[in-house]
C-alpha positions as CSV (number, residue, x, y, z in Angstrom):
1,X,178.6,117.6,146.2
2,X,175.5,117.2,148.3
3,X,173.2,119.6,146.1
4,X,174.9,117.7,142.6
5,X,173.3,114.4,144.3
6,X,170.1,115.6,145.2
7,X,169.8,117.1,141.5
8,X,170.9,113.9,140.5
9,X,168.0,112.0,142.3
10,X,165.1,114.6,141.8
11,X,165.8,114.1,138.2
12,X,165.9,110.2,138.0
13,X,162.3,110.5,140.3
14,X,160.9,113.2,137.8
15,X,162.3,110.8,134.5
16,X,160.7,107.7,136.5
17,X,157.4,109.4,136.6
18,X,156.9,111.0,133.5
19,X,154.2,109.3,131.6
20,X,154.0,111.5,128.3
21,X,155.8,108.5,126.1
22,X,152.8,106.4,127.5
23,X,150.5,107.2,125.3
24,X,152.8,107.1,122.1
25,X,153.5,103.4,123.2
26,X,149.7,102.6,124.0
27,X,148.7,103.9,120.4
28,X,151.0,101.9,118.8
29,X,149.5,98.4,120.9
30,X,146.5,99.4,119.6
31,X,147.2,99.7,116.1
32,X,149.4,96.7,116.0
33,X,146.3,94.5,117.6
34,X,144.1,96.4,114.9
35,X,146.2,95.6,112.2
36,X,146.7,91.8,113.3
37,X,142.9,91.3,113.3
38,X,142.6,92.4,109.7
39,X,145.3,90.5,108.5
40,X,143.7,87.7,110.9
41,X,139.9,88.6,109.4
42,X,141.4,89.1,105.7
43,X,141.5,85.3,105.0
44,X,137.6,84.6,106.2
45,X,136.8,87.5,103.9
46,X,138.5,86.3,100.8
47,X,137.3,83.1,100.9
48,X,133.6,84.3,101.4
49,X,134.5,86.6,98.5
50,X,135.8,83.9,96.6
51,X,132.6,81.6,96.9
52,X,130.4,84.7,96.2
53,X,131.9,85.2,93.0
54,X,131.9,81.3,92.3
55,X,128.2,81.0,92.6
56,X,127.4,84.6,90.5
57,X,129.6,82.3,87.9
58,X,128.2,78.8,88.3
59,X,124.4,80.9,87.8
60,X,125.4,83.0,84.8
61,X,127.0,79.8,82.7
């Protein structure tokens, strides 16, 4: 019984300090704040795209 809870333990500690789902998790924080800045950024762009294309119109009428 002693042995079963001292297997028991060492494998909580060793599932406590594994780190290899870390990364997964910090890739996927880094896409997510990637992807809100371009949909963030997307609006700015548009509109300068938009008044771009206004004034090439305004010009050639």
């Amino acid at each position: 019984m002693k042995s079963l809870l001292q297997y028991l333990c060492l494998k909580a500690y060793d599932q406590i300090n594994n780190q290899e789902g870390q990364d997964l998790v910090e890739y996927a924080l880094t896409i997510v704040l990637v992807a809100l800045a371009c949909v963030a950024g997307i609006n700015n762009v548009a509109s300068a795209i938009n008044t771009i294309f206004s004034n090439i119109s305004a010009t050639l009428s």
